[in-house]
C-alpha positions in Angstrom: 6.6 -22.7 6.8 7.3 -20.6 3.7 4.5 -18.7 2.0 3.4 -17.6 -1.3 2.0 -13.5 -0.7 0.0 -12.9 -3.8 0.1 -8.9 -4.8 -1.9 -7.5 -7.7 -0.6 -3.8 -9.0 -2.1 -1.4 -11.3 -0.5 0.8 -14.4 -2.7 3.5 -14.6 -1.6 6.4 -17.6 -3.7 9.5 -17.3 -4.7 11.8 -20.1 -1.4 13.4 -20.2 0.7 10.1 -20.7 1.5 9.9 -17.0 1.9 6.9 -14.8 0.8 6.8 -11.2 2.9 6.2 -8.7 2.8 5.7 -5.1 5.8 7.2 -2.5 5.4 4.6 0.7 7.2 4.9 3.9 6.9 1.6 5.3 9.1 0.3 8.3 11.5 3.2 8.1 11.9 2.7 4.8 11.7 4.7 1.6 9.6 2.9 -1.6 8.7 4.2 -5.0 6.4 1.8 -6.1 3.6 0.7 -8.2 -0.4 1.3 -6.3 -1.8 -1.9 -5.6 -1.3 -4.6 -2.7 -2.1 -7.6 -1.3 -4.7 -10.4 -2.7 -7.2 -11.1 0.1 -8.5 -14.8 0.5 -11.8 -15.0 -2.1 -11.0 -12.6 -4.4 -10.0 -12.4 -8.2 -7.1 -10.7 -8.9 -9.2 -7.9 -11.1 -11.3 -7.5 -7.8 -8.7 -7.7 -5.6 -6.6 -5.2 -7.2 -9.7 -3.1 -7.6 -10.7 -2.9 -4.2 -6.9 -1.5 -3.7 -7.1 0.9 -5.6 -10.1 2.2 -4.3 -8.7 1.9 -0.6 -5.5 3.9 -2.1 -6.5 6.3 -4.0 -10.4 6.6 -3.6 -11.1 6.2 -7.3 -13.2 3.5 -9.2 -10.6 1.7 -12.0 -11.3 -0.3 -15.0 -9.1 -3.3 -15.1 -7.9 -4.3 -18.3 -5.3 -6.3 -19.6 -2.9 -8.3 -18.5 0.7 -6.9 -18.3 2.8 -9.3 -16.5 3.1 -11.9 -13.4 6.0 -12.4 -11.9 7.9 -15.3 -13.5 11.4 -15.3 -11.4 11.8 -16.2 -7.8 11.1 -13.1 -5.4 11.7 -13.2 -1.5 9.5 -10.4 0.0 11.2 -7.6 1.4 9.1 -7.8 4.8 8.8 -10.8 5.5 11.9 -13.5 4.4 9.5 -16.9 4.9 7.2 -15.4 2.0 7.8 -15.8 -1.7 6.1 -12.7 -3.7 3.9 -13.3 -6.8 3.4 -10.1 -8.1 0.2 -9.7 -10.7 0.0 -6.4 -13.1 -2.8 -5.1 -15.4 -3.3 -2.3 -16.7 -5.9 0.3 -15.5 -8.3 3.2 -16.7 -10.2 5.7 -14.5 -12.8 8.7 -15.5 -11.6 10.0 -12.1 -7.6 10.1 -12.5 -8.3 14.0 -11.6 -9.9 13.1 -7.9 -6.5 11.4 -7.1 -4.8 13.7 -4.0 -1.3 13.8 -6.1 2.0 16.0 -5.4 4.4 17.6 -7.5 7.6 16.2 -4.5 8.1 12.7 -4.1 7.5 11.4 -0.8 5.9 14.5 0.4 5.0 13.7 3.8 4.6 15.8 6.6 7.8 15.6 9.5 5.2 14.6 11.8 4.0 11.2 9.7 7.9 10.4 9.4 8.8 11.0 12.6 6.7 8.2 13.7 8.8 5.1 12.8 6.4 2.5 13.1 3.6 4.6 10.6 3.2 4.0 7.0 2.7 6.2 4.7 1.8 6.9 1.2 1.6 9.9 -1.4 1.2 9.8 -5.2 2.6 11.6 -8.1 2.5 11.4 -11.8 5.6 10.7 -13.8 5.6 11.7 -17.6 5.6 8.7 -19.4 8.7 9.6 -21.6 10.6 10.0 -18.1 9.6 6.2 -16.7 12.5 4.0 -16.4 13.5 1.0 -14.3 14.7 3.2 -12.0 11.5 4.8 -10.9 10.7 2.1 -9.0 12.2 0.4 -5.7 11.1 -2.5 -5.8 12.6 -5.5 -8.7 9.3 -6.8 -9.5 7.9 -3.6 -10.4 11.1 -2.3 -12.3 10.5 -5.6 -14.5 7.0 -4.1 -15.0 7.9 -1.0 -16.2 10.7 -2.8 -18.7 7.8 -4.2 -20.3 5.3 -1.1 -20.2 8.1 0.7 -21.6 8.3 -1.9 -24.8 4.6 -2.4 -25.1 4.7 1.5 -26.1 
């Protein structure tokens, strides 16, 4: 039986003009993509995506606007009985600072990739003027980051 996967992602810009992003190893695979996840049954989306953040990073977000929801069809790359309806918003934090970021993309240690079944994640800051489609792995999130990139 196919399913719809609800996912809510944030945009977060820091002082500097930067956007978060999160490096993921997931299934021996590489990801640049947007922080944020899965909706859990009983949640909103703003308190869904939230609660991610805070898992992710350890930092409290303001949710504000709404930036996009997916609008084309979207087979998850996990899991090929699921259709993806991706939710984005943009985000504020006082605490951008607290976030553990790196300079490297996916700057993991050997012995996290050497385990094939872990997942991963790091985060890094990409200057705003920098940000393209091609920042990002996945096509939902590279639509997301056409539009951030017009809204501006």
């Amino acid at each position: 039986m196919a399913l719809f996967n609800v996912r809510v992602y944030g945009l977060l810009l820091d002082a500097q003009n930067r956007l978060l992003v999160s490096d993921e190893y997931i299934r021996s695979e590489f990801f640049t993509k947007l922080p944020g996840g899965g909706l859990e049954f009983g949640e909103g989306t703003r308190d869904g995506l939230a609660r991610e953040f805070m898992e992710e990073t350890g930092i409290t977000v303001t949710v504000g606007s709404h930036l996009y929801t997916t609008d084309f069809f979207q087979i998850s790359a996990f899991n090929k009985k699921d259709q993806i309806i991706s939710i984005y918003y943009m985000v504020s934090s006082a605490e951008c600072e607290k976030i553990k970021t790196s300079e490297k993309n996916f700057d993991f240690s050997p012995d996290q990739i050497a385990d094939k079944n872990g997942t991963f994640e790091s985060f890094r800051w990409v200057n705003f003027e920098d940000l393209n489609e091609d920042s990002m792995s996945l096509p939902i999130d590279k639509v997301a980051i056409q539009i951030l990139k017009q809204s501006f």
